[in-house]
C-alpha positions in Angstrom: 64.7 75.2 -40.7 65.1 73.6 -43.9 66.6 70.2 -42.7 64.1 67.1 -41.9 64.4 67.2 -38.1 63.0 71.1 -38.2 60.6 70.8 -40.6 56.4 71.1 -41.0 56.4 74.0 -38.3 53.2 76.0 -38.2 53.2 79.1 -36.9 50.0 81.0 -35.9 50.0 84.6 -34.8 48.5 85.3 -31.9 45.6 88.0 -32.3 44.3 88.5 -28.2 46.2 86.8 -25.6 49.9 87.1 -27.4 52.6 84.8 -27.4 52.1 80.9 -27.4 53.6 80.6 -23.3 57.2 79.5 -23.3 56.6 76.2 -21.9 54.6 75.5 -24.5 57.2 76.5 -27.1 59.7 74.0 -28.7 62.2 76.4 -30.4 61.0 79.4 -32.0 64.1 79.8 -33.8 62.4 77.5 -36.3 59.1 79.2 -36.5 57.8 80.7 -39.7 55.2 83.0 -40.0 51.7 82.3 -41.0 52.4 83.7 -44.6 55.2 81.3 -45.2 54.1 78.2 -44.8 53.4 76.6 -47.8 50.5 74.8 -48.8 52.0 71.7 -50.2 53.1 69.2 -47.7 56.4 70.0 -45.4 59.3 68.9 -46.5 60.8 66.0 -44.4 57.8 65.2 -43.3 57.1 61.6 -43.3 54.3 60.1 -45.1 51.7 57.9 -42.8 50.9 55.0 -44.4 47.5 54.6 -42.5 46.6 58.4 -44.4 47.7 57.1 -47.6 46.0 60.1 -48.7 46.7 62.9 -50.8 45.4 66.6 -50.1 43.4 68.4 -53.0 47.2 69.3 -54.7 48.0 66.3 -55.3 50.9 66.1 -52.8 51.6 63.5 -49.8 49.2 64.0 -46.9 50.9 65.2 -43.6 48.4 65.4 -41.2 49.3 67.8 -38.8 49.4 70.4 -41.5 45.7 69.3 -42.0 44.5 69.9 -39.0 41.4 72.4 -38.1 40.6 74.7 -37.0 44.8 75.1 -37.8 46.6 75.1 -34.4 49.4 77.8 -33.2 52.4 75.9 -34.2 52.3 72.0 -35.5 55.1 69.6 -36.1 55.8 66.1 -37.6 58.2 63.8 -36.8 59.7 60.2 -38.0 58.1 57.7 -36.6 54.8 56.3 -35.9 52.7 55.7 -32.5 50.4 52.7 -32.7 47.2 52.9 -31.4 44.6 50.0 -30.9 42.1 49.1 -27.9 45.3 47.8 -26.0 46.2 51.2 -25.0 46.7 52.2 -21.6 45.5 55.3 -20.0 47.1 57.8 -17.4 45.8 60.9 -16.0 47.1 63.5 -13.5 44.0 66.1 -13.5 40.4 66.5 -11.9 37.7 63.6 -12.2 36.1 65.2 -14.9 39.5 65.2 -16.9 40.4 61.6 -16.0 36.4 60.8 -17.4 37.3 62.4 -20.4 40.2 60.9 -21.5 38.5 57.3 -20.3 35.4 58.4 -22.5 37.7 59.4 -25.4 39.5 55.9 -25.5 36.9 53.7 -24.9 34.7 55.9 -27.4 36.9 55.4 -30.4 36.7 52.4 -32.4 39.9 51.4 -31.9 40.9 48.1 -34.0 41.8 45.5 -31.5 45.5 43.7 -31.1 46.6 41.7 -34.4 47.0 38.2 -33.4 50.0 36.8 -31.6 53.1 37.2 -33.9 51.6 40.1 -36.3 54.5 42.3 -37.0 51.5 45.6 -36.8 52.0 44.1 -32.9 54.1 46.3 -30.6 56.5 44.8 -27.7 55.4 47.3 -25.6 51.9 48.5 -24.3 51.0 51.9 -26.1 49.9 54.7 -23.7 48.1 57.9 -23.6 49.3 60.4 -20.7 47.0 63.5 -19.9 48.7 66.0 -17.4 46.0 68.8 -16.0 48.5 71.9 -15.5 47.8 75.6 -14.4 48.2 77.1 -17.9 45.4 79.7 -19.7 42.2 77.3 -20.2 42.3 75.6 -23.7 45.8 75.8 -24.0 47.6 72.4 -24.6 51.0 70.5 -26.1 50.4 67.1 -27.5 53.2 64.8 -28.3 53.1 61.5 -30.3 56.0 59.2 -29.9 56.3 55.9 -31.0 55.8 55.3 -27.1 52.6 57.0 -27.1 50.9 60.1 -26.4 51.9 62.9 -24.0 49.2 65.9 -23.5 49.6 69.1 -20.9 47.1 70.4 -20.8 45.5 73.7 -19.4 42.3 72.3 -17.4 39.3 70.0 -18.6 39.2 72.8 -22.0 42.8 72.2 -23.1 42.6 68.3 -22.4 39.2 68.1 -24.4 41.0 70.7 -27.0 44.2 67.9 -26.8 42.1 65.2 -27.8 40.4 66.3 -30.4 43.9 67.2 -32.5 44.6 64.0 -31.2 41.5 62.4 -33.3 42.2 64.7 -36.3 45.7 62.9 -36.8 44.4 59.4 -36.7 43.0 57.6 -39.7 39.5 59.3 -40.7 37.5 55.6 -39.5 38.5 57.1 -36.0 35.1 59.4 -36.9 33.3 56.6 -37.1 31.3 54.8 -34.5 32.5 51.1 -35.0 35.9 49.9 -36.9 34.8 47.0 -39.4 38.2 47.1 -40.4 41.1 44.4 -39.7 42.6 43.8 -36.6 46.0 45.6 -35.6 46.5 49.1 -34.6 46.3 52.7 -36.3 49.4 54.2 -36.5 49.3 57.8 -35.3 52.5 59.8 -37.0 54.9 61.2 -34.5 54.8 65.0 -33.6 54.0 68.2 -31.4 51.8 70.7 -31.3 51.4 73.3 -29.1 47.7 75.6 -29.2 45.8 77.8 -27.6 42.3 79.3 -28.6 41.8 83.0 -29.6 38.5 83.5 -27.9 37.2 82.3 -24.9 33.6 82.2 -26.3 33.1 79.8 -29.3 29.5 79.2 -29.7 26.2 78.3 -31.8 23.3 79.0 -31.1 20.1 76.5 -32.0 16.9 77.5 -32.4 14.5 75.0 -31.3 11.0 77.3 -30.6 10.2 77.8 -34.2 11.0 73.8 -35.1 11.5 71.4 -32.3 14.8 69.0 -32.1 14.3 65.9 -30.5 17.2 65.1 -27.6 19.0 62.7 -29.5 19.8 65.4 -32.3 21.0 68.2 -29.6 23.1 65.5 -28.5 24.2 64.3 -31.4 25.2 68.4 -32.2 27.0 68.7 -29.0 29.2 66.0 -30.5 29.7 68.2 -33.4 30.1 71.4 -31.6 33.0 69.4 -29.7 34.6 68.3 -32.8 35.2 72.1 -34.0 36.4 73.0 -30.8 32.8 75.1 -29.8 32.7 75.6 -26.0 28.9 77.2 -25.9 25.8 75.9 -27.0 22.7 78.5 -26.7 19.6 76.7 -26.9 16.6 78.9 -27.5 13.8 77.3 -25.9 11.0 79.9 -26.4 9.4 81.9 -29.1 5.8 82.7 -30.6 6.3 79.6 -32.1 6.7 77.3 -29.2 7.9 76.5 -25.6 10.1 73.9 -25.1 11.1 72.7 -21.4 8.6 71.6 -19.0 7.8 73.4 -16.2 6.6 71.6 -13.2 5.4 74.9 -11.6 3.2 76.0 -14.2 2.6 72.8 -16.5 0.3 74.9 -18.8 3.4 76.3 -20.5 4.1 72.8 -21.6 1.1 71.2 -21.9 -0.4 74.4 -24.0 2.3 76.3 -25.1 4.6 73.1 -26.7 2.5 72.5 -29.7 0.9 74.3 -32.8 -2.3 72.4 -35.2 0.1 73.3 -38.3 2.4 75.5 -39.5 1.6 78.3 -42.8 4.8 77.9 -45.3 6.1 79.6 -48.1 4.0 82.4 -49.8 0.5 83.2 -48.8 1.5 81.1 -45.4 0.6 77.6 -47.3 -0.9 75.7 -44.5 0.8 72.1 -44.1 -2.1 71.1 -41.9 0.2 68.8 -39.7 0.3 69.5 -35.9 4.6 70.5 -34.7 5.4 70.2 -31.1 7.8 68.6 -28.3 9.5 70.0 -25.4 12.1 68.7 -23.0 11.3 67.3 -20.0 13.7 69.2 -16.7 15.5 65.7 -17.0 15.9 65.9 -20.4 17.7 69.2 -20.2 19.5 67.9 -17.3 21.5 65.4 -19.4 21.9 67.8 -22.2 23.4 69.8 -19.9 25.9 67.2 -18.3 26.4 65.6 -21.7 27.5 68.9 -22.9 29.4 69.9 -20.0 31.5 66.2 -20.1 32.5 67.2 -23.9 33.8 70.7 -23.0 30.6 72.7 -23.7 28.6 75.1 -21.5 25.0 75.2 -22.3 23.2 78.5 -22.3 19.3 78.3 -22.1 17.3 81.0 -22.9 13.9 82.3 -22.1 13.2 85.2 -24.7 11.0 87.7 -22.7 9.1 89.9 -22.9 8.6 89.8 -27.1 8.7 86.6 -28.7 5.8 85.5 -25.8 3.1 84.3 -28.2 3.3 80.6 -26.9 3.5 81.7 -23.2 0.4 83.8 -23.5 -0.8 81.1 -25.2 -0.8 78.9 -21.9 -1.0 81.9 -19.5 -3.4 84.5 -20.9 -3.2 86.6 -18.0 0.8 87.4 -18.3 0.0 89.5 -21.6 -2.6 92.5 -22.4 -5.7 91.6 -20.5 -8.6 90.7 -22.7 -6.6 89.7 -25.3 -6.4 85.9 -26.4 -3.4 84.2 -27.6 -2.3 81.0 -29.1 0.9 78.9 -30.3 1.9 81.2 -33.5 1.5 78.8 -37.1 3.2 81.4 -39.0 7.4 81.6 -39.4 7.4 85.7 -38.9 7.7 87.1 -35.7 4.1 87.2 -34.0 5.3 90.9 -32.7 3.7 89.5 -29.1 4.9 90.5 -25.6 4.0 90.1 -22.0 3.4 92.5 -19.0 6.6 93.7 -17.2 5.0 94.2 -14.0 5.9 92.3 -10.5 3.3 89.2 -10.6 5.0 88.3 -14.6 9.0 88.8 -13.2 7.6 86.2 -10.1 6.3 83.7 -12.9 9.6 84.0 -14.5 11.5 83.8 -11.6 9.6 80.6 -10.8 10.4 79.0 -14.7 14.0 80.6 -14.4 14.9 78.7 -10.7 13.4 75.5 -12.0 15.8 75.6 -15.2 18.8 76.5 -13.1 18.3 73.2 -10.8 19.0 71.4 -13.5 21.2 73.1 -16.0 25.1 73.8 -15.1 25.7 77.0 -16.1 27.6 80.0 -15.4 24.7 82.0 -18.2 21.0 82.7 -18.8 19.8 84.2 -21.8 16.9 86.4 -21.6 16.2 87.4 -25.1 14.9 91.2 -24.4 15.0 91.9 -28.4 12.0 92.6 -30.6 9.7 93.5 -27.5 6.2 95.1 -28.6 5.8 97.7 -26.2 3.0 99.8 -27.6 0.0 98.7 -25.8 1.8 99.0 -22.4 1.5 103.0 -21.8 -2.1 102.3 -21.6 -2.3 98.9 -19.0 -3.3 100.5 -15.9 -0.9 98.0 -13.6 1.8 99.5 -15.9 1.5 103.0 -15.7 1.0 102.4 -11.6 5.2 100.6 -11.8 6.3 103.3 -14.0 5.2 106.1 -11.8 6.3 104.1 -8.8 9.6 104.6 -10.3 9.7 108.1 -11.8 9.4 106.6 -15.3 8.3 108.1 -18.7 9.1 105.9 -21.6 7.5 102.4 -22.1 11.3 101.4 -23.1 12.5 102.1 -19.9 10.4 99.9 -18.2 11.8 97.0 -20.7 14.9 98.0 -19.4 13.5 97.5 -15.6 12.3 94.0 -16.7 15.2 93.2 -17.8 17.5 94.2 -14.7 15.2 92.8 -12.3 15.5 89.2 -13.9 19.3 89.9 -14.2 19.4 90.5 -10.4 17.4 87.6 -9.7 20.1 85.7 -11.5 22.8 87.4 -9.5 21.8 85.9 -7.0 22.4 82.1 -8.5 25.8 83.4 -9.4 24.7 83.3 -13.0 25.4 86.0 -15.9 22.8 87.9 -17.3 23.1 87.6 -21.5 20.8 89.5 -23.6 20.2 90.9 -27.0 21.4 94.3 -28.2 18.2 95.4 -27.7 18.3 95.4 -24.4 21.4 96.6 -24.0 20.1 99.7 -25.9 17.0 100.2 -23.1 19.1 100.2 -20.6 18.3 96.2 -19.5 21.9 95.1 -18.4 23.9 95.1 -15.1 27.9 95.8 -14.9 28.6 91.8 -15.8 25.6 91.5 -18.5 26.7 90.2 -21.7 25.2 91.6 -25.0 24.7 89.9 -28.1 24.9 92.1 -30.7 22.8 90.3 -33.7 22.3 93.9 -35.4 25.9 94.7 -36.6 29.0 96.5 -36.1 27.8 100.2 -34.6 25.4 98.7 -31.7 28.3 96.4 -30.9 31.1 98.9 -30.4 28.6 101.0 -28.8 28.0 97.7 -26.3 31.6 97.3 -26.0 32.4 100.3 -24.3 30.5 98.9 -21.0 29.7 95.3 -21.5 31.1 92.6 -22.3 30.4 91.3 -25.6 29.9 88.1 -28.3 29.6 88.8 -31.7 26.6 87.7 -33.4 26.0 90.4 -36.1 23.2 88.9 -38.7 25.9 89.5 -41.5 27.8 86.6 -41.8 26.8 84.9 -38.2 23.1 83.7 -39.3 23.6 80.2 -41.0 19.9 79.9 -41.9 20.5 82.4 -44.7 21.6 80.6 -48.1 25.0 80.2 -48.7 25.2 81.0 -52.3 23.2 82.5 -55.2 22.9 79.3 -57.0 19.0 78.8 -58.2 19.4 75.2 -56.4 19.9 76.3 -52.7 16.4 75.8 -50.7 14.3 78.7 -49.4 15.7 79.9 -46.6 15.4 83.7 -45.1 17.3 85.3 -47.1 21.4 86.0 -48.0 23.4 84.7 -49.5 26.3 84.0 -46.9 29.1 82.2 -47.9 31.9 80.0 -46.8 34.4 83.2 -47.6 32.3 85.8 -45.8 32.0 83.9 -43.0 36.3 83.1 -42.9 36.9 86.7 -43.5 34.6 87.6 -40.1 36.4 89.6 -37.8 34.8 89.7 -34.1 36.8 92.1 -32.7 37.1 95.0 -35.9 40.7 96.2 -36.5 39.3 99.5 -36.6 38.4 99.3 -33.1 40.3 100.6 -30.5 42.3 98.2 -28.0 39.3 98.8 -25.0 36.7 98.1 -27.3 38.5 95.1 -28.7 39.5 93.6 -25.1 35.3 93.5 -24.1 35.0 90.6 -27.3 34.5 87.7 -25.7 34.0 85.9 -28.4 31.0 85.3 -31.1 28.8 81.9 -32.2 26.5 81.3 -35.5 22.8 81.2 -35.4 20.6 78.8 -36.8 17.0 80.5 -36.7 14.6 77.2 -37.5 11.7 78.7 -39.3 12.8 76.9 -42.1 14.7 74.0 -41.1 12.7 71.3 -40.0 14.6 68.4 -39.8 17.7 67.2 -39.1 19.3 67.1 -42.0 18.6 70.7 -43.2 20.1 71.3 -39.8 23.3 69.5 -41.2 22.9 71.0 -44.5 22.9 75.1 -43.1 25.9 74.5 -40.6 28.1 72.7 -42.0 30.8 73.8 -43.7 30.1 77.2 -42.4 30.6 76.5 -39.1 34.5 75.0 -39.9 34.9 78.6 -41.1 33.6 80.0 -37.9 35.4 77.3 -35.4 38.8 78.7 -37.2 38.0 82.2 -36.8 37.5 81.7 -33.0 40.0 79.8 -32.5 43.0 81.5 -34.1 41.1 85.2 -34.0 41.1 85.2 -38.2 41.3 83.0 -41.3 44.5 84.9 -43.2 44.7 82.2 -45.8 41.6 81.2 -47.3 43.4 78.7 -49.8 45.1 76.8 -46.8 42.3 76.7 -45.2 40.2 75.3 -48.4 43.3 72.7 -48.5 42.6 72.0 -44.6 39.1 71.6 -45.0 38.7 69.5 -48.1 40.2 66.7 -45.9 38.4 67.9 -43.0 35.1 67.1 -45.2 36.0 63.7 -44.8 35.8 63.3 -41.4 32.4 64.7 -41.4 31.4 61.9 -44.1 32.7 59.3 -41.8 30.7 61.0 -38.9 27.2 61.2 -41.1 26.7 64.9 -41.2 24.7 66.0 -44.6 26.6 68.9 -45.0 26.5 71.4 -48.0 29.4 70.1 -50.6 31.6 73.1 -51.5 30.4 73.1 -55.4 27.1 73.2 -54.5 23.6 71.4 -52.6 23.2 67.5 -53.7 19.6 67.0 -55.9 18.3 66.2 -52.9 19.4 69.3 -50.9 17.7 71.7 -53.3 14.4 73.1 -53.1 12.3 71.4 -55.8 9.7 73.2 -57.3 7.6 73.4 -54.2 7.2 75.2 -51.6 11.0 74.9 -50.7 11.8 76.1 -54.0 14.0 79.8 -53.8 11.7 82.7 -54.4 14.5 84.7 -55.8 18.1 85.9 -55.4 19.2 87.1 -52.1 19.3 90.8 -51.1 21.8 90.6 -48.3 23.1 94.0 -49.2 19.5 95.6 -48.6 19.4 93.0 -45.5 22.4 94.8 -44.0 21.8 98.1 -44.5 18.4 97.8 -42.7 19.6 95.9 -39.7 22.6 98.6 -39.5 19.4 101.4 -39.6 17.6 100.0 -36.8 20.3 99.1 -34.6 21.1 103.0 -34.3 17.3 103.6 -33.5 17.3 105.2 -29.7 
């Protein structure tokens, strides 16, 4: 192991699926463990010229040992593969694979040829080779020669997985949209590595109810997503706040329910006096939706019903407690709002729901089902008639109702039901419901032993909390959750046993927007946290925080070349911090208090 020719192995342990398939091995007589790789660059490994970097220690830059999220086992090589917009392009695999690889290469901003005689010139044309095979989904082996590039890959997720390793050991102006550079080649160092991903569901989730995104930003955070190696991207498109797709059916819910006069900030609910609104038209989501899908990611829309409803009553008074008026909420709280859960509301829904489906490809629909107001319905009239139609007694188990009949309307679409733990906990799922379990470890395992599950527990998955205690960080809702808490997350507990553990799909961060309106706030609460998440779903754990520190100092970067704002790791730049207005930080967190009371009320009956 210690010679040149064997050295630079990494070694992941595999925490779900097991071993690393044999094809995919190259000798695993020279594979170390996790814990004994060292930091430093390998020995024997050759130093790329185009790098010319060091990593934070100092020592020669190898960059397959600075890859992220880290793969399953890595390996460099002599040599050096040169890359410019020369290089040729063959694929064995589906359409969607072949227009992947295409988009890849013709995306990258590839120096061209040097001129004729340039010794950076090759005698050969450089190619890249993408093989679809029938391994696991997101499993791949990518192998640079001074040929070119060889990927197998396990479907459309391994060859989009493939590529983006692929990126990671080119020169960091290949995460840039245009080379200005000279003419030539990038020269790509020689090497293997084989991966797989721990989880099969690797998500975020966006919030764009409370503060509206315009298209170009969703799709400009699918492209980040991608690069992290996220494969879900849960757009909440309702709230009190705001609805946010059109609806040719009933255009009120746009037309009304898409925009609010102003919105009340910071303490007293300060009134900004400026009108907030948007919404995406059913094309719109359309090409969100195929844009995501040609980059490896699955969009899940969701619909939050029946709390969170204060826009949709808004537009359609008649869906909520008759008599009682309702607009677009101005406030950032929860309005505490809900809508009937009779037959005439699931047939609205059903109408909004089949209208979303005709344009979205998705396998998932999120129906919210947490925070549901429920009080006033024991006393509705067309209530009380359902519930004694169907022997029941409790208000909550007609939320549970609600909830199945939308599932089963989805059923028959072929699409999952996903849902808050709150409706897990009323009884709202079917057998294949999935439950996000936002209020922490006990609901969860309780999910777990029927449902599937993704982890979303507030504590350390919600990235609109601050991420330190520093006096500079902005208001946000709360925290503090840092870079470490969210690299020591564990989605499926080690205390668990092996059944509970085998129902974890997967988990994704949140980003509530209450407080983040703009772009670069967006930037500034998901990045770097979300590296730290993309490596915990990917290999199952983070079991070297100072290797992965090492890893993501260079990884930063790549997210400098690619624009993103992103929190630097000593703290917020003077122009990330809250000022001494109404973004200034009301006080140290209390994320130990915050914990404690979601743990409370997720064991409420």
């Amino acid at each position: 192991m210690g010679t040149s020719n064997r050295a630079a192995w990494i070694a992941v342990a595999s925490v779900r699926h097991g071993q690393i398939p044999a094809k995919y091995r190259e000798d695993t007589t020279c594979t170390k463990s996790r814990q004994e790789v060292p930091s430093r660059s390998h020995a024997g490994a050759p130093a790329s010229s185009d790098f010319g970097r060091t990593d934070p220690t100092g020592h020669a830059l190898d960059p397959y040992s600075a890859l992220l999220p880290r793969p399953r086992q890595a390996l460099s090589r002599p040599g050096k593969c040169l890359l410019n917009a020369g290089v040729a392009v063959k694929v064995a695999g589906s359409p969607a694979t072949e227009a992947l690889v295409r988009r890849f290469v013709s995306g990258l901003p590839l120096p061209a040829p040097g001129p004729e005689g340039d010794p950076a010139n090759t005698t050969q044309t450089t190619w890249v080779s993408v093989t679809e095979t029938d391994d696991a989904p997101g499993a791949y082996r990518l192998e640079v020669t001074e040929s070119g590039v060889d990927i197998r890959a396990g479907g459309f997720e391994g060859a989009a997985g493939a590529l983006t390793t692929l990126r990671q050991l080119m020169p960091v102006q290949a995460w840039r949209r245009e080379w200005a550079g000279d003419a030539g080649g990038w020269a790509v160092p020689c090497g293997t590595v084989a991966d797989h991903p721990a989880y099969e569901w690797r998500g975020a989730m966006l919030d764009v109810a409370r503060h509206f995104f315009p298209k170009q930003t969703v799709l400009r955070y699918v492209d980040l997503l991608a690069a992290h190696r996220f494969n879900r991207l849960h757009l909440h498109l309702s709230d009190d706040q705001g609805w946010r797709v059109e609806s040719r059916r009933h255009p009120r819910l746009h037309e009304v329910g898409s925009w609010r006069p102003l919105t009340r900030l910071g303490p007293g609910g300060v009134a900004d006096g400026t009108p907030h609104g948007g919404y995406y038209t059913l094309d719109d989501l359309a090409e969100i939706s195929a844009y995501a899908r040609a980059r490896g990611i699955t969009i899940v829309p969701e619909i939050d019903v029946p709390g969170h409803t204060s826009a949709l009553r808004a537009a359609y008074p008649e869906l909520g407690r008759p008599g009682q008026e309702q607009a677009v909420l101005d406030t950032v709280w929860a309005g505490g709002s809900s809508i009937s859960p009779t037959r005439p509301v699931v047939a609205f829904l059903q109408d909004v729901l089949e209208e979303i489906l005709d344009v979205v490809d998705t396998p998932y629909v999120h129906l919210g089902g947490d925070e549901c107001d429920m009080r006033w319905w024991a006393d509705d009239p067309a209530i009380a008639a359902e519930m004694a139609e169907h022997g029941y007694t409790d208000v909550k188990q007609m939320h549970g109702h609600f909830l199945r009949t939308l599932g089963g309307f989805l059923a028959t679409r072929g699409v999952r039901m996903v849902v808050w733990d709150e409706g897990f906990v009323t009884g709202g799922v079917l057998p294949d419901t999935i439950v996000m379990a936002w209020r922490g470890h006990e609901v969860a395992g309780r999910a777990a032993a029927s449902q599937d599950v993704v982890r979303t527990p507030l504590f350390p998955t919600y990235f609109n909390f601050d991420q330190s205690d520093l006096p500079e960080e902005p208001r946000s809702e709360g925290g503090p959750i840092t870079l470490r808490d969210v690299a020591d997350f564990e989605p499926a507990p080690s205390e668990w046993p092996e059944e509970l553990r085998g129902r974890v799909l997967g988990g994704q961060f949140q980003i509530w927007t209450e407080w983040v309106p703009s772009e670069r706030r967006l930037d500034y609460l998901a990045f770097p946290r979300a590296c730290a998440l993309a490596e915990v779903l990917w290999n199952g754990q983070v079991d070297d925080f100072a290797d992965f520190e090492r890893r993501l100092a260079v990884h930063l970067e790549r997210l400098d070349a690619m624009g993103v704002g992103y929190r630097p790791l000593a703290g917020p730049h003077p122009w990330q911090t809250g000022g001494t207005g109404v973004w200034r930080r009301s006080g140290p967190g209390r994320i130990e208090e915050t914990k404690k009371w979601v743990e409370s009320v997720s064991r409420e009956p």
